[in-house]
Structures are given as C-alpha cells and as structure tokens.
C-alpha positions as CSV (number, residue, x, y, z in Angstrom):
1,X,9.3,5.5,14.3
2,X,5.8,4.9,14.1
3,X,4.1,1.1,13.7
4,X,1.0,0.6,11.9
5,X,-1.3,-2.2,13.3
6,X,-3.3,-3.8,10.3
7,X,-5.9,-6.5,11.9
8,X,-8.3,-8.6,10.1
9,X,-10.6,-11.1,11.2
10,X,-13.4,-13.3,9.2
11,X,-14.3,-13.5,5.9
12,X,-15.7,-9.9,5.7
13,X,-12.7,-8.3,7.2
14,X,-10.8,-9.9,5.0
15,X,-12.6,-8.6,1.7
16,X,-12.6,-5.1,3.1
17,X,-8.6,-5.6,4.2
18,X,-8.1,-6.6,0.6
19,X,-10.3,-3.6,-1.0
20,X,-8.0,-1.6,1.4
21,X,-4.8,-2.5,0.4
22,X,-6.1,-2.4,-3.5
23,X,-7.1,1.4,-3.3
24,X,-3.9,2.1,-1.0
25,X,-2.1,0.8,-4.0
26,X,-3.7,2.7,-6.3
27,X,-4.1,6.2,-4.8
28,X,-0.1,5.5,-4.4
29,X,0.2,4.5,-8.3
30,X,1.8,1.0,-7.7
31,X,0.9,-2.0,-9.7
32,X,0.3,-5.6,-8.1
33,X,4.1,-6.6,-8.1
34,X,5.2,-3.3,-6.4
35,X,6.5,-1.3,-9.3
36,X,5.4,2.4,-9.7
37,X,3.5,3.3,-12.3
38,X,2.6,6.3,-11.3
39,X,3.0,10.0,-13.2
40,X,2.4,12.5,-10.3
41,X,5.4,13.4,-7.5
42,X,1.9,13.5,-4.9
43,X,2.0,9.8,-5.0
44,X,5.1,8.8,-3.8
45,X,5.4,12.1,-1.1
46,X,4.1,9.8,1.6
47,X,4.6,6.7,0.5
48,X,7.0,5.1,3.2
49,X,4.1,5.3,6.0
50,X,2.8,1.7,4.2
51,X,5.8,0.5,1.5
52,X,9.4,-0.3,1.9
53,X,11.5,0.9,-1.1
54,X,13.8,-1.4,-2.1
55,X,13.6,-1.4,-5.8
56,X,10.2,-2.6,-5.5
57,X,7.8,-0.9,-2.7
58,X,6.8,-3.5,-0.4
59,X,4.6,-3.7,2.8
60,X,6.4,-2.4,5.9
C-alpha cells in the first residue's frame, strides 16, 4: 500500500491545504460530514486513494 504525505506549513499553506481538501471533496461528490452526495459512478472509482469508507468517507 501506498502512503500519501500531506504537509502544510504557515498561514498560506494552510489556506491553499484547505482549498485542497475543499475541491478534493468536491470533484469526489462528498459533503462536509463525509456523506456522498454524489450522482456519477466516476466519483467514487478512485476514491480510497484519500477517504476511508466506513459509512462515512473519512481522511486515510
């Protein structure tokens, strides 16, 4: 298994991490808590490389 490193640093890391994580989310059709609310079987073909499924998709 592959690890993802995700590093931020500073105030202007840490906007761009959270603009990261925001489009991440939405390219993968998940609302803030985790649930899908998706309509397209594209989104969720990859989406263990960054969530956990376990009822709700969390960060790995």
């Amino acid at each position: 298994m592959r690890e993802i490193l995700h590093t931020q640093g500073g105030q202007c890391d840490n906007q761009i991490g959270a603009k990261f994580w925001e489009v991440v989310c939405a390219e993968h059709g998940l609302d803030p808590t985790g649930r899908y609310q998706g309509d397209q079987d594209l989104q969720l073909e990859r989406i263990n490389v960054y969530y956990n499924d376990d009822g709700l998709f969390q960060l790995r």
